[in-house]
OpenMM code with the backbone's topology and positions (N, CA, C; nanometers):
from openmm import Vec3, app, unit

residues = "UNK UNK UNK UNK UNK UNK UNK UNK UNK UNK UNK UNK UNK UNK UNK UNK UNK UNK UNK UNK UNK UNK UNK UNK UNK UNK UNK UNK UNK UNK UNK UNK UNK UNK UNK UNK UNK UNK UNK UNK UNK UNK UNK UNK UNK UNK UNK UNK UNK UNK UNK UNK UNK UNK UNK UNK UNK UNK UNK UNK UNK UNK UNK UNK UNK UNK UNK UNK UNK UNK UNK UNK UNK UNK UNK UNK UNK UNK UNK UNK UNK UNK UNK UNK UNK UNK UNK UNK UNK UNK UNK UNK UNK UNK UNK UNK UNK UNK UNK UNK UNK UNK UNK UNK UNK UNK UNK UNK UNK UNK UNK UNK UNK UNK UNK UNK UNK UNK UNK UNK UNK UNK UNK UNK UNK UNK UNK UNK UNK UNK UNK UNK UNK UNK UNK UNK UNK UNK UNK UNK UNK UNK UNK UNK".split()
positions = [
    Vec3(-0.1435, -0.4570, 0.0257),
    Vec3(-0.0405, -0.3870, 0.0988),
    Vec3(-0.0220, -0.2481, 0.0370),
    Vec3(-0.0108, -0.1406, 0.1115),
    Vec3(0.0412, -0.0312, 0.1061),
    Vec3(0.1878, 0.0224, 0.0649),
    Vec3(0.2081, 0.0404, -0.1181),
    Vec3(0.3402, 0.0399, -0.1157),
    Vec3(0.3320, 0.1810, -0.1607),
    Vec3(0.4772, 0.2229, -0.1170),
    Vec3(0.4993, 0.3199, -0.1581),
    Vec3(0.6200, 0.3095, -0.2615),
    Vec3(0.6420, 0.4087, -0.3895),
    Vec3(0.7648, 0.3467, -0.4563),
    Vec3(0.8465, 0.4615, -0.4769),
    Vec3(0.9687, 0.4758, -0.3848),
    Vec3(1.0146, 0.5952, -0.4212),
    Vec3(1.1492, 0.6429, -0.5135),
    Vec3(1.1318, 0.7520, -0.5531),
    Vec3(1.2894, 0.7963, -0.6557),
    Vec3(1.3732, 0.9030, -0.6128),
    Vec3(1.4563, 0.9032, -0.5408),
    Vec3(1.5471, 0.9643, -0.4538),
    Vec3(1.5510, 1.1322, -0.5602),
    Vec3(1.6184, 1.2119, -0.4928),
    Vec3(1.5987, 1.2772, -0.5092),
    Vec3(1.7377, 1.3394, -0.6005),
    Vec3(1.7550, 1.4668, -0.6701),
    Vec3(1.8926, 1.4487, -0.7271),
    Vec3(1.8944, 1.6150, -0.7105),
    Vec3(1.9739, 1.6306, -0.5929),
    Vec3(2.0031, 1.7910, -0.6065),
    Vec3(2.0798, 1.8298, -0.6808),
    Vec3(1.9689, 1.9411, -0.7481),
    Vec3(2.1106, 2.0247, -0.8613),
    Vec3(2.0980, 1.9931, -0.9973),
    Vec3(2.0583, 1.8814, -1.0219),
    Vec3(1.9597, 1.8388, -1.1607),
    Vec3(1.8679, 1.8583, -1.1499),
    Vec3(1.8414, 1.8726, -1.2985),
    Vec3(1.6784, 1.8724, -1.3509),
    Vec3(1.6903, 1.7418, -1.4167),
    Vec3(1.5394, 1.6740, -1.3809),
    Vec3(1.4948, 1.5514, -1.4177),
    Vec3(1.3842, 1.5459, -1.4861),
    Vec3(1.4218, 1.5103, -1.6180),
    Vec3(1.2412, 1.4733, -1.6731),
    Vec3(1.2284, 1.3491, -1.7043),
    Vec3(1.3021, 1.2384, -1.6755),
    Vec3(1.2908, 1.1506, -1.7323),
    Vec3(1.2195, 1.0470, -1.6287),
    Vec3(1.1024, 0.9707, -1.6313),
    Vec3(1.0336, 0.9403, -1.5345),
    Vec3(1.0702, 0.7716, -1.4965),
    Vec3(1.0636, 0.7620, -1.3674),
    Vec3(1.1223, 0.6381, -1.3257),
    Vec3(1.0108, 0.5027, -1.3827),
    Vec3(1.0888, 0.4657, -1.5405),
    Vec3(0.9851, 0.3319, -1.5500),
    Vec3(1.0245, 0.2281, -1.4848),
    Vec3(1.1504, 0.2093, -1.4011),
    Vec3(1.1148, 0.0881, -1.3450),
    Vec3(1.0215, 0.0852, -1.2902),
    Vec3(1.0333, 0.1911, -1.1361),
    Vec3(0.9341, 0.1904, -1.0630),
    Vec3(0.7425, 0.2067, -1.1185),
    Vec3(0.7853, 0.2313, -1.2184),
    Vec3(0.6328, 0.2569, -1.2942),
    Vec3(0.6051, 0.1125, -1.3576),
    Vec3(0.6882, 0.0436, -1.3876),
    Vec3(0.6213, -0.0948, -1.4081),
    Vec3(0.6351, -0.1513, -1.2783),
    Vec3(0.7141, -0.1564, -1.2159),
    Vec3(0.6720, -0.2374, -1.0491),
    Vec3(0.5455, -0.1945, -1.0183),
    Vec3(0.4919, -0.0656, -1.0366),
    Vec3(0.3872, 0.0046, -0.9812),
    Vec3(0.2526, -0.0824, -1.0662),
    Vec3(0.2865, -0.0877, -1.1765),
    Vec3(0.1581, -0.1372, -1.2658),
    Vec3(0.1517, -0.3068, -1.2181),
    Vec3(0.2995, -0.3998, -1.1758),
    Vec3(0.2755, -0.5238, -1.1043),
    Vec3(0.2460, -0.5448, -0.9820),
    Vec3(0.2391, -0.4185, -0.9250),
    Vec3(0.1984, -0.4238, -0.7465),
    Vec3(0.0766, -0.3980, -0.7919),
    Vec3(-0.0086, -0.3475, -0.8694),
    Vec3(-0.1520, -0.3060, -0.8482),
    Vec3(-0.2658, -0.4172, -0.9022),
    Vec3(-0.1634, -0.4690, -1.0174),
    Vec3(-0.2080, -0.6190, -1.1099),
    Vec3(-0.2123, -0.7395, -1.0061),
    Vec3(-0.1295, -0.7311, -0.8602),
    Vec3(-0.1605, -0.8353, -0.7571),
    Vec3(-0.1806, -0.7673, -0.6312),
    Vec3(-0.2579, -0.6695, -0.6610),
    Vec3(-0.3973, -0.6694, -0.5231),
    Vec3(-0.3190, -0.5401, -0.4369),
    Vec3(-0.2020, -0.4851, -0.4783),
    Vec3(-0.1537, -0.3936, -0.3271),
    Vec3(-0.1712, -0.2396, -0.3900),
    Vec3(-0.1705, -0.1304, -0.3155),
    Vec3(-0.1949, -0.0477, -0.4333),
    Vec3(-0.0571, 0.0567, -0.3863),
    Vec3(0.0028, 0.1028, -0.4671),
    Vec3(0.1570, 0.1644, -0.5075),
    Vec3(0.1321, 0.3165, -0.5769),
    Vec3(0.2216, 0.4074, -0.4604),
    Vec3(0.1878, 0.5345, -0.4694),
    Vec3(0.3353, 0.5406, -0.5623),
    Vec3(0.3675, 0.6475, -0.6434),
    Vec3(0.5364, 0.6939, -0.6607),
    Vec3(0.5454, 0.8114, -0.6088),
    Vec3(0.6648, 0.8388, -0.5372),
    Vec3(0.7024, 0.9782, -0.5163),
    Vec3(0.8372, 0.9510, -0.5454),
    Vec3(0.8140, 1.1022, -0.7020),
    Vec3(0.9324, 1.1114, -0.7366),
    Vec3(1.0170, 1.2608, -0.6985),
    Vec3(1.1094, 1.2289, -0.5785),
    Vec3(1.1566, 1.3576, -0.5500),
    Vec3(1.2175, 1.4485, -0.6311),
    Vec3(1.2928, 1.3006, -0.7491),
    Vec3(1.3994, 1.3344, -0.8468),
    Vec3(1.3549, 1.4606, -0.9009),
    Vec3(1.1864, 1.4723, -0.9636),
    Vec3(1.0844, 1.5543, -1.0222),
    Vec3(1.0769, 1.6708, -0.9541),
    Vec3(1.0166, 1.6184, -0.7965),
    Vec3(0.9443, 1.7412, -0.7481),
    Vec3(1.0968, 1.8345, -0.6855),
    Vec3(1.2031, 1.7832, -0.6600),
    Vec3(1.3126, 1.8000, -0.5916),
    Vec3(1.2733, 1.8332, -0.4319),
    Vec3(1.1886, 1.7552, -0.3989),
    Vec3(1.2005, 1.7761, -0.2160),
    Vec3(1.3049, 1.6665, -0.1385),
    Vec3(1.3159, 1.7362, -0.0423),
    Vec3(1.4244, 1.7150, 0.0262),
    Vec3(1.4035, 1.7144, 0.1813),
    Vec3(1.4802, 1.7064, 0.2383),
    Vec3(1.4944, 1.7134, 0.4141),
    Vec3(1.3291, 1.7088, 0.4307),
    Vec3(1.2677, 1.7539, 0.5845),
    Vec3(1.1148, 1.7533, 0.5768),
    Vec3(1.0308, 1.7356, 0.4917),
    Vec3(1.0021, 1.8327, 0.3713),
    Vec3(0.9233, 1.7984, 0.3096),
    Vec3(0.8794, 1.7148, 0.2528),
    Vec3(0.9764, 1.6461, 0.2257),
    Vec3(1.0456, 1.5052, 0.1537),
    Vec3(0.9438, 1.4093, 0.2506),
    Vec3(1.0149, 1.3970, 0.3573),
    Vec3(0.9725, 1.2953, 0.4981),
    Vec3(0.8022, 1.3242, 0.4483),
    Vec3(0.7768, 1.4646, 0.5092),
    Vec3(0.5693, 1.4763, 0.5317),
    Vec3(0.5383, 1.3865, 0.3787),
    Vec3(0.5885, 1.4163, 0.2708),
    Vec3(0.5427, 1.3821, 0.1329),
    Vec3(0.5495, 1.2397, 0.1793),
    Vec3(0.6269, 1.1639, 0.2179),
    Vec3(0.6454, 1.0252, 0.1768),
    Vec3(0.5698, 0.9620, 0.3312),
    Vec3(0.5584, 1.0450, 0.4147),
    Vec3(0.4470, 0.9856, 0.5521),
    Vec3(0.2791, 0.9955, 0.4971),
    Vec3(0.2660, 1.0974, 0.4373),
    Vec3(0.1227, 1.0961, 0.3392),
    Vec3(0.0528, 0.9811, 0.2997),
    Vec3(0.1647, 0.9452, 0.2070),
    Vec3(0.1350, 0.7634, 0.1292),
    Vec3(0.1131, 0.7183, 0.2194),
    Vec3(0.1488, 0.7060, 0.3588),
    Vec3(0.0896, 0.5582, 0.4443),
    Vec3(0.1798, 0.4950, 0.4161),
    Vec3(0.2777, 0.4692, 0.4153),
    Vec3(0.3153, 0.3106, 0.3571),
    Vec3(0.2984, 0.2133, 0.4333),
    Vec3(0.3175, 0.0866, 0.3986),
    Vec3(0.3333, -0.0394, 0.4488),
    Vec3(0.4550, -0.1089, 0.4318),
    Vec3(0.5135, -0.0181, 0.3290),
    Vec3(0.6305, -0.1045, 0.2299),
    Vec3(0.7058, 0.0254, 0.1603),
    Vec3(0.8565, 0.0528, 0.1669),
    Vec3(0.8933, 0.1375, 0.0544),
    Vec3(0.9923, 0.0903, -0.0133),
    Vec3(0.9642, 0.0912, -0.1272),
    Vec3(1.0915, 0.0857, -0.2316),
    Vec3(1.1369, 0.1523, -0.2877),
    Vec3(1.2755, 0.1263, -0.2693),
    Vec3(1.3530, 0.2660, -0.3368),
    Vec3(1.4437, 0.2258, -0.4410),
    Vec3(1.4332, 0.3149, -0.5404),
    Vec3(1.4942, 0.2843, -0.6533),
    Vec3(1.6671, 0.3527, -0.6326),
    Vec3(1.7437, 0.3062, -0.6815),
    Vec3(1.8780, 0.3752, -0.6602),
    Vec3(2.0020, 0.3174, -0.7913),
    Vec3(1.9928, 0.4555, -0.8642),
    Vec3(2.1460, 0.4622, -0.9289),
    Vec3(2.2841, 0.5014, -0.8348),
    Vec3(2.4142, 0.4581, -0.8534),
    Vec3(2.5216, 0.4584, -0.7658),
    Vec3(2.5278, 0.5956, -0.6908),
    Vec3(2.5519, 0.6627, -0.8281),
    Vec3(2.5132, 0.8387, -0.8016),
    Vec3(2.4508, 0.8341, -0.7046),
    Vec3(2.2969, 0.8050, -0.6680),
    Vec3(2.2170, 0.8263, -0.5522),
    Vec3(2.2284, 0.8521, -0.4251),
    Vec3(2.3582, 0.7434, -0.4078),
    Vec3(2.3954, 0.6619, -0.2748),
    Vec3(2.4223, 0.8137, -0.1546),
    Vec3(2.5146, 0.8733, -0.2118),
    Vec3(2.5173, 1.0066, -0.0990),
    Vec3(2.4155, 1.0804, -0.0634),
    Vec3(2.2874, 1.0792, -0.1420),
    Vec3(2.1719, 1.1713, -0.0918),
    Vec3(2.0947, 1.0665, -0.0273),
    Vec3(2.1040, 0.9200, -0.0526),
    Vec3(2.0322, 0.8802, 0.0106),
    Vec3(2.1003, 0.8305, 0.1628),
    Vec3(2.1819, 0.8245, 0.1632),
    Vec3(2.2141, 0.8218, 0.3052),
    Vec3(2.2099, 0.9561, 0.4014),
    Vec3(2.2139, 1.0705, 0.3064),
    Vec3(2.2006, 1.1430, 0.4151),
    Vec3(2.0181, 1.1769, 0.3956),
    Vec3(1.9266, 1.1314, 0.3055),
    Vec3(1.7680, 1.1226, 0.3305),
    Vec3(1.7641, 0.9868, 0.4010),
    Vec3(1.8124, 0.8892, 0.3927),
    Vec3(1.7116, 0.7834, 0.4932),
    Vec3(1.7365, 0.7276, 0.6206),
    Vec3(1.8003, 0.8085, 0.6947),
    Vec3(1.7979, 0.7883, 0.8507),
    Vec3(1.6654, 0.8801, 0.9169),
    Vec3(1.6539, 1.0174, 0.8443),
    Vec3(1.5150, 1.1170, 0.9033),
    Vec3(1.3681, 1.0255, 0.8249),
    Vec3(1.4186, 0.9603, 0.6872),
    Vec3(1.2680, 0.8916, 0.6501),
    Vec3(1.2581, 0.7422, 0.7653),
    Vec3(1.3803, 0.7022, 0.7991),
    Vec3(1.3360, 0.5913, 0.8668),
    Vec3(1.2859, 0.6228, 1.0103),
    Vec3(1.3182, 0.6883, 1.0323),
    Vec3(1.2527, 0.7881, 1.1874),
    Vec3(1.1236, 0.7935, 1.1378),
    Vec3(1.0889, 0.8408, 0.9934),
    Vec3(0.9404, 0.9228, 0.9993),
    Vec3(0.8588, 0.8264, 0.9666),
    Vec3(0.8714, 0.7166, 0.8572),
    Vec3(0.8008, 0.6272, 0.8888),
    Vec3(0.7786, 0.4416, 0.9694),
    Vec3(0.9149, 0.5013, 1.0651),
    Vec3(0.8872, 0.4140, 1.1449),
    Vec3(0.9534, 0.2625, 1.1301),
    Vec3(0.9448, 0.0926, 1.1775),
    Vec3(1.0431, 0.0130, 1.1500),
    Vec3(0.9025, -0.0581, 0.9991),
    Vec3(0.9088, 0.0390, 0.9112),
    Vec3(0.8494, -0.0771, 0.7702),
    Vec3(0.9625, -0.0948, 0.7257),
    Vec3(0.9328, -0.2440, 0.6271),
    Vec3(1.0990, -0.2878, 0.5195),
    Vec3(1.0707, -0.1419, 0.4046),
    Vec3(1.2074, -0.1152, 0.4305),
    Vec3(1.2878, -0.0625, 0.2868),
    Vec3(1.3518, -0.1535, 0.2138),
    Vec3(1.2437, -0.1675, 0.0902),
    Vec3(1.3597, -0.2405, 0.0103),
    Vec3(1.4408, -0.1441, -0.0860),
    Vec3(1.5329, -0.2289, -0.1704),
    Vec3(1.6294, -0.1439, -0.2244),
    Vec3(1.6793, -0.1981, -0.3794),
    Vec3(1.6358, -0.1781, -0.4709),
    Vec3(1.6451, -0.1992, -0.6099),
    Vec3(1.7049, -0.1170, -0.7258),
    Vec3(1.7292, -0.0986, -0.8288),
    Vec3(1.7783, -0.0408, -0.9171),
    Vec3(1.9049, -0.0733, -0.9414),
    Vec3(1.9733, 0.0171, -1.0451),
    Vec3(2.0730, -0.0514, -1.0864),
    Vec3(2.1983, -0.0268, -0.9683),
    Vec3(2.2075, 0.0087, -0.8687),
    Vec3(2.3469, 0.0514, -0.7956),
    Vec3(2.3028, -0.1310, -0.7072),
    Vec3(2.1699, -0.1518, -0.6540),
    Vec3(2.1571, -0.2924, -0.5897),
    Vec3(2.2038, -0.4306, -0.6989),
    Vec3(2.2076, -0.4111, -0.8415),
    Vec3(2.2521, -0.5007, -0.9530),
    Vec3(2.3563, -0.4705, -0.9257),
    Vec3(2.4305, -0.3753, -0.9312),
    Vec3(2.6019, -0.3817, -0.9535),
    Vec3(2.6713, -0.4481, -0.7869),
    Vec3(2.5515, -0.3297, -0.6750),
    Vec3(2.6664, -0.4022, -0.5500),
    Vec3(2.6586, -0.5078, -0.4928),
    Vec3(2.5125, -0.5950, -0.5319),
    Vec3(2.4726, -0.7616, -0.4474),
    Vec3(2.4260, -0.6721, -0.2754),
    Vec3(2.5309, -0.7660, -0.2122),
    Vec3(2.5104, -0.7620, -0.0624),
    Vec3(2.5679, -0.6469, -0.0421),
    Vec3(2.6994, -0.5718, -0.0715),
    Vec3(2.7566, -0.4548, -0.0192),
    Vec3(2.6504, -0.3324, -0.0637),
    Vec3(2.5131, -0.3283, -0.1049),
    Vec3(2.4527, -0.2365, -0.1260),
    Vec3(2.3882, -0.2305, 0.0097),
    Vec3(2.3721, -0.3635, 0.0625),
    Vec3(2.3418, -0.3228, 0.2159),
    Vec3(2.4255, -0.2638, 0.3158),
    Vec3(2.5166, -0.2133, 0.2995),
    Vec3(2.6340, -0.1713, 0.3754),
    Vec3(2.6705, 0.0193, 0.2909),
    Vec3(2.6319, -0.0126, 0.1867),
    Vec3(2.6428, 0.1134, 0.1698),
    Vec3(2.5099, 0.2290, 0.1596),
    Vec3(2.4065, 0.1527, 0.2455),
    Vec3(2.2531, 0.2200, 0.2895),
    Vec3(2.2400, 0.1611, 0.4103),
    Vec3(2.2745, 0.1374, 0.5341),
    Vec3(2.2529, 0.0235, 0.5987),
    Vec3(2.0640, 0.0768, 0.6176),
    Vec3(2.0073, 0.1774, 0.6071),
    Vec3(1.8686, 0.1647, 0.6316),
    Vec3(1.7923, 0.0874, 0.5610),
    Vec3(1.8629, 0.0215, 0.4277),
    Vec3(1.8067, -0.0801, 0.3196),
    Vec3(1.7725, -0.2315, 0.4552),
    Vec3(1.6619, -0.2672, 0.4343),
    Vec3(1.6471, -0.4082, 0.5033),
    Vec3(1.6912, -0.5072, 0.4247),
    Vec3(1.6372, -0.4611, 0.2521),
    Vec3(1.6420, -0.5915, 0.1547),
    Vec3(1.7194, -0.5689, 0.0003),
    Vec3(1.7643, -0.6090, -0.0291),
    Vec3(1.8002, -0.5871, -0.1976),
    Vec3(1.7909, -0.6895, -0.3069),
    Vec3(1.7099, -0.6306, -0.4064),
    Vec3(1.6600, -0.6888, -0.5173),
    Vec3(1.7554, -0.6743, -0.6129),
    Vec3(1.7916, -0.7761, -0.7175),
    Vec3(1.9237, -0.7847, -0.7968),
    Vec3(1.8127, -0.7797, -0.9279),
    Vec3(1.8535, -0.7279, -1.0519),
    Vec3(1.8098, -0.7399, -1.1832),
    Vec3(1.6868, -0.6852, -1.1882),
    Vec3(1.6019, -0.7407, -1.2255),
    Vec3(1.4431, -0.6920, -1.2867),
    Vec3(1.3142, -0.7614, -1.1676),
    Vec3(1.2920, -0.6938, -1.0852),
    Vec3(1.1898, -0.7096, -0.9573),
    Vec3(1.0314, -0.7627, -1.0108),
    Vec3(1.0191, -0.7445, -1.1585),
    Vec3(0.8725, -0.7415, -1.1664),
    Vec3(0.8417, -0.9249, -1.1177),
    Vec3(0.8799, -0.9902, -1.1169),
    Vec3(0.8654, -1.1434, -1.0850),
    Vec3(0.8957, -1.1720, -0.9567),
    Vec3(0.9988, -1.1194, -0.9034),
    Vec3(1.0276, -1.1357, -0.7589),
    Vec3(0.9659, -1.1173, -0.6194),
    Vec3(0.9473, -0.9386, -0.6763),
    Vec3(0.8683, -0.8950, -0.5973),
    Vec3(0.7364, -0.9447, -0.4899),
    Vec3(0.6239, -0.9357, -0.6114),
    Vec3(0.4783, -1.0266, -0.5520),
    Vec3(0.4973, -1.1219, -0.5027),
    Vec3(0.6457, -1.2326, -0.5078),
    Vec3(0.6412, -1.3700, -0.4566),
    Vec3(0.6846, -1.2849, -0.2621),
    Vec3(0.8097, -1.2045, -0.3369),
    Vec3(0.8318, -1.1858, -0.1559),
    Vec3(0.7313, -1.0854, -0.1019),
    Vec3(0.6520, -1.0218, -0.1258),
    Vec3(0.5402, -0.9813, -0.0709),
    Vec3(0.4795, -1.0623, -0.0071),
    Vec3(0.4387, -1.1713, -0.1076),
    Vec3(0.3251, -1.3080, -0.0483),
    Vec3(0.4187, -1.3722, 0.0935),
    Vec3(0.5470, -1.4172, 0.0375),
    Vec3(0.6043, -1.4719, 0.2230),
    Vec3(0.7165, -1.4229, 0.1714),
    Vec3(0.7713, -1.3199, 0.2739),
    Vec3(0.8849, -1.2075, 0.2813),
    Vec3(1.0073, -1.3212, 0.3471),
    Vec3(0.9713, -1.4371, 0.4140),
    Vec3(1.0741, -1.4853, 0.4862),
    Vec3(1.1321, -1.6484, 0.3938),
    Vec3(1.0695, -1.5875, 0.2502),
    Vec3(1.1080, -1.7094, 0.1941),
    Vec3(1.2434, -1.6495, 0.1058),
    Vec3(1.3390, -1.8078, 0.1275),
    Vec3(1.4654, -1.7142, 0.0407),
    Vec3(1.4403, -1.7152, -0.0349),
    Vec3(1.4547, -1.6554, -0.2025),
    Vec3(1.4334, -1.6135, -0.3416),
    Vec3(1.5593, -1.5637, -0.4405),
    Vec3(1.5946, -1.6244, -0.5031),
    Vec3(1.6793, -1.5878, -0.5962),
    Vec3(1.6737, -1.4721, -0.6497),
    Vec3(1.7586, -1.3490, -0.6414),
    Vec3(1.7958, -1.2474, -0.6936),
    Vec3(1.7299, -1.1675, -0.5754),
    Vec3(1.7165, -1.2119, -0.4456),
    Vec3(1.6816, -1.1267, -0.3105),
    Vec3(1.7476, -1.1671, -0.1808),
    Vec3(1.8067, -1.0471, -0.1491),
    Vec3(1.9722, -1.0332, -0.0020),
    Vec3(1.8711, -0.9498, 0.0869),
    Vec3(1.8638, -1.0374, 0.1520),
    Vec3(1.7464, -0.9828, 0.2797),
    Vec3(1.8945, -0.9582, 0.4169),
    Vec3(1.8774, -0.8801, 0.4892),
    Vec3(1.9802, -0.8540, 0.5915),
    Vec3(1.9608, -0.9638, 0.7009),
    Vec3(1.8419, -1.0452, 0.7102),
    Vec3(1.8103, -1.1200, 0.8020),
    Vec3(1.8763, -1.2868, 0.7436),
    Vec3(1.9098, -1.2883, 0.6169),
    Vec3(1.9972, -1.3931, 0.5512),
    Vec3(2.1338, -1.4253, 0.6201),
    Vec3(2.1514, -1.5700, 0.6494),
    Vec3(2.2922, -1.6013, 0.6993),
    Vec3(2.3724, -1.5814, 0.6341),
] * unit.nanometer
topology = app.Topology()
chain = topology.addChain("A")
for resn in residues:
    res = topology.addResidue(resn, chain)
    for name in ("N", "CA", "C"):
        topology.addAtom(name, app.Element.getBySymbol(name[0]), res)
């Protein structure tokens, strides 16, 4: 599968500090067969369009987005034009703001499909393999 793993973007900071979660998810998506691009906007600081073409590039199949609480306002106003641009793939939604909010992290992104609680490197590959299986420490929006 085609993942893409992305790191929101942070206007107005400078960022050097590089997203290892997503860099070890990246090294466990590639260790089971899918191969995982990062785009870190935080870095490059793109935004509006450019942002979108950068992250339609990857192809995805799959995006994950990493998110501290902070995040939450840029990413709502970036992921209604990324979900237009690449179309109905799952966004999932991880990092530490999805640990602190559970289920209300889906309500405060509603473009999030899924949210991962704690440390994804174990979770992940299982819901890759069957996405419609329930899994402990994963709030899928399609959950009763």
């Amino acid at each position: 599968m085609r993942c893409t793993l992305f790191h929101p973007p942070r206007p107005g900071a400078t960022n050097t500090v590089p997203p290892l979660g997503l860099l070890s998810l990246a090294s466990v998506l590639e260790a089971n067969g899918h191969r995982a691009v990062l785009v870190d906007a935080a870095l490059s600081g793109e935004t509006g369009s450019a942002l979108r073409e950068t992250l339609k590039k990857t192809d995805p199949e799959i995006l994950l987005i990493t998110a501290f609480s902070s995040d939450v306002a840029v990413l709502r106003s970036e992921l209604p034009g990324i979900r237009r641009e690449l179309g109905n793939i799952p966004f999932l939604l991880g990092g530490p703001h999805s640990s602190c909010r559970g289920l209300e992290a889906l309500s405060d992104l509603p473009e999030a499909d899924t949210v991962f609680l704690g440390e994804a490197e174990e979770t992940l590959p299982r819901f890759l393999e069957a996405p419609e299986k329930k899994l402990p420490g994963v709030i899928s929006r399609r959950d009763p």
